[in-house]
C-alpha positions in Angstrom: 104.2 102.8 91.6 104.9 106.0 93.8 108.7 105.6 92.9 108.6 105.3 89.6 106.4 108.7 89.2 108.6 110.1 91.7 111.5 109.3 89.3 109.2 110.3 86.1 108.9 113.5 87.7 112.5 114.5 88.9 113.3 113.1 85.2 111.7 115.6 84.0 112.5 118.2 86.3 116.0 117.7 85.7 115.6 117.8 81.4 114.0 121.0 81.9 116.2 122.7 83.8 119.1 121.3 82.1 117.4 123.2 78.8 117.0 126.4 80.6 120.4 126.6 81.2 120.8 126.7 77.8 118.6 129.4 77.6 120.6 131.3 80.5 123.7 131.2 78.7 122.4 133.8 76.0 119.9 135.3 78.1 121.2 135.3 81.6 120.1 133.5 84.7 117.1 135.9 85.5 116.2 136.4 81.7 117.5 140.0 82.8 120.2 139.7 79.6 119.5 140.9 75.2 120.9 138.0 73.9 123.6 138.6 71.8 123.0 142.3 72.5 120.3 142.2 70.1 117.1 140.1 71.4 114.3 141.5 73.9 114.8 141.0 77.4 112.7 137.6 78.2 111.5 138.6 81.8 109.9 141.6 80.2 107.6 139.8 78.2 104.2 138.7 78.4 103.8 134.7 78.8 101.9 135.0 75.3 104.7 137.1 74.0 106.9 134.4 74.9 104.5 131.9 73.1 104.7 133.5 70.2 107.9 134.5 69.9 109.2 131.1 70.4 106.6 129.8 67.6 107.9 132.5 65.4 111.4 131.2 65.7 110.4 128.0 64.7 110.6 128.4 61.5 112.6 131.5 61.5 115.9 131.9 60.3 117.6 132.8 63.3 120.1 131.4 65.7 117.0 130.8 68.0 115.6 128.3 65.7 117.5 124.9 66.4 116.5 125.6 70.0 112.8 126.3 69.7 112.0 123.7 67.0 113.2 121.2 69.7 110.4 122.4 72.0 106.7 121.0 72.0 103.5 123.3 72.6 103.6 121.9 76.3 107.0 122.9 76.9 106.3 126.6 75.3 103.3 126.8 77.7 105.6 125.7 80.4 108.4 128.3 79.8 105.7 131.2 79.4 104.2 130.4 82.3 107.3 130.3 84.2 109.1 133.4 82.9 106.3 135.8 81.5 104.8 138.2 83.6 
């Protein structure tokens, strides 16, 4: 049983940071980047900023939106956490 959570875990370890890469491409590897020149700088940003910002693209319009409508409430909470100050 201790393997398979072992493996449940790096599972999902490995999906999550294979979709912050994503997010590094636009945003750079520290969140240091404006995406696209235009966006705010992610590591500047409060981990509710992040929340909502990410909830607001959602159903935005934006370029941002096929990647947060992917996400679920746990995995916003787990970004903010991780990258909001």
């Amino acid at each position: 049983m201790h393997k398979i959570i072992s493996v449940l875990v790096a599972l999902h370890v490995s999906i999550f940071a294979s979709y912050i890469s994503v997010c590094q491409n636009c945003h750079g590897k520290g969140f240091e980047k404006r995406a696209l020149g235009r966006s705010r700088i992610v590591k500047n940003l409060k981990k509710e900023e992040i929340k909502q910002r990410l909830n607001y693209f959602k159903t935005s319009s934006s370029i941002m939106k096929s990647y947060a409508s992917s996400l679920s409430e746990k995995q916003i909470g787990q970004i903010a956490e991780i990258f909001g100050r």
